[in-house]
Legacy VTK file of the C-alpha trace (Angstrom):
# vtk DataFile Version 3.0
C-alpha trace
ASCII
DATASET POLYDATA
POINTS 108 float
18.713 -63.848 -36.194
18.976 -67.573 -36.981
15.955 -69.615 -35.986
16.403 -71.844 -33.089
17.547 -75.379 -34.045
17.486 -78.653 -32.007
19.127 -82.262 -33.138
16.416 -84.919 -32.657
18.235 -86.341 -29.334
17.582 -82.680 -27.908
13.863 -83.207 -28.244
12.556 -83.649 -24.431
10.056 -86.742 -23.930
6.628 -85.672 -24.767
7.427 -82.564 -26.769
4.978 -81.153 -29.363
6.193 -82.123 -33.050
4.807 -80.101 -36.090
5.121 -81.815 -39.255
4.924 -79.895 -41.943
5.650 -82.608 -45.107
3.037 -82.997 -47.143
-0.170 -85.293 -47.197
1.604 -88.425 -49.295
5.247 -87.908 -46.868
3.057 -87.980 -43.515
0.691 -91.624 -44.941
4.191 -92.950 -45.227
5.681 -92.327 -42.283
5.527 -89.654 -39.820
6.615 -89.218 -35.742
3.309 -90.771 -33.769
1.336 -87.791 -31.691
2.809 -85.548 -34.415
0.533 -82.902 -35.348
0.463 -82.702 -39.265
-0.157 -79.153 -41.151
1.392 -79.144 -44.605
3.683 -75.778 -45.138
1.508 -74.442 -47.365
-1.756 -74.757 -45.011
0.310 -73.202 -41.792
-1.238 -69.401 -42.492
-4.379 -70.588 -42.369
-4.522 -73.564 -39.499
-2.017 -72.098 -36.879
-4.294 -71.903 -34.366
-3.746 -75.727 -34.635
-0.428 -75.070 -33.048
0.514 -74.584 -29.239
1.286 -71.292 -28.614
2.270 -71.588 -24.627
5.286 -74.133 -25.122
8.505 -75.032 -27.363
7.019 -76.757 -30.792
9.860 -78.806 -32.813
9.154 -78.157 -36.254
10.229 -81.231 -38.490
9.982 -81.982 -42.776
11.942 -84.413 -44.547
15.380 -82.941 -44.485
15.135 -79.582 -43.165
14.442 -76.790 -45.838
10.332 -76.763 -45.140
10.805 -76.497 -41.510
13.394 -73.820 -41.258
10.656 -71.736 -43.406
8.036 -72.846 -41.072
9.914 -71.697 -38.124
11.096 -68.701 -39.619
7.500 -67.881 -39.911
5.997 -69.264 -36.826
8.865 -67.004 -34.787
7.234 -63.681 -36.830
4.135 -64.335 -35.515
4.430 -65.360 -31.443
4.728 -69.005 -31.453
8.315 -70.440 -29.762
9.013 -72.982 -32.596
12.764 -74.981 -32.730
13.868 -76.420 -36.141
14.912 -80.377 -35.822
18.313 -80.366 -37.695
18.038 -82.711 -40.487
14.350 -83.444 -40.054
12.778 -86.983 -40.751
16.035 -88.431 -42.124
17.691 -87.901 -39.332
14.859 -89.028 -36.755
14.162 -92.250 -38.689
16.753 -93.013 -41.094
20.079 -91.628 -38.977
18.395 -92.601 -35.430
16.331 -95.365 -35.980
13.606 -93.387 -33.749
10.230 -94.899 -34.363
7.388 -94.036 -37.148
4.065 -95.058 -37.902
2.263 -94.993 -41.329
-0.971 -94.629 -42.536
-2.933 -97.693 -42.903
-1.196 -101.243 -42.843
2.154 -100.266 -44.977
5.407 -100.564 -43.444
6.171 -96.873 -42.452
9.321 -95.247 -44.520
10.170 -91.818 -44.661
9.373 -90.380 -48.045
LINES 1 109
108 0 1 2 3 4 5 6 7 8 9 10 11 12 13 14 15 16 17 18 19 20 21 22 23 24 25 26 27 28 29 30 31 32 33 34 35 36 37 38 39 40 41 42 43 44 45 46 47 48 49 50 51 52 53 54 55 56 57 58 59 60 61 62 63 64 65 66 67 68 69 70 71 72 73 74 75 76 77 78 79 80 81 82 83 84 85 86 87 88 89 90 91 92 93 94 95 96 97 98 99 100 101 102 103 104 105 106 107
């Protein structure tokens, strides 16, 4: 079965976002009220994650996220891929970011 995918315009208002990038992609840029657990951290912090609503799972293009999904799905969580991740949020959509700090955000 192919995981359940969502362009970011099909996000509702308010949604939880998981951002799985890693440490130096979130500093630079990331979705604000995001939560932010690397891939490779999921297995062990997924309690961070709601497990009573839809969670849109976004990286930088797409490839981290379907993974996470795919994996988040296996084990009881209702978790949508955003189609073309932060590229398409920020970069295709000019939806908002914040960074880390006083930098400009960017998407890395």
């Amino acid at each position: 079965m192919d995981n359940p995918r969502a362009s970011v315009d099909e996000i509702p208002e308010g949604a939880p976002i998981l951002d799985v990038r890693e440490d130096d992609e979130w500093a630079a840029g990331h979705i604000e009220g995001a939560l932010h657990i690397p891939l490779a951290d999921l297995p062990a912090r997924y309690g961070e994650v709601p497990l009573d609503e839809d969670v849109y799972v976004v990286c930088r293009t797409g490839g981290r996220s379907r993974q996470a999904v795919m994996w988040l799905n296996d084990n009881g969580f209702d978790a949508i891929d955003v189609t073309g991740g932060m590229g398409a949020w920020n970069l295709d959509n000019g939806k908002p970011i914040v960074a880390e700090g006083d930098d400009e955000p960017w998407v890395k």
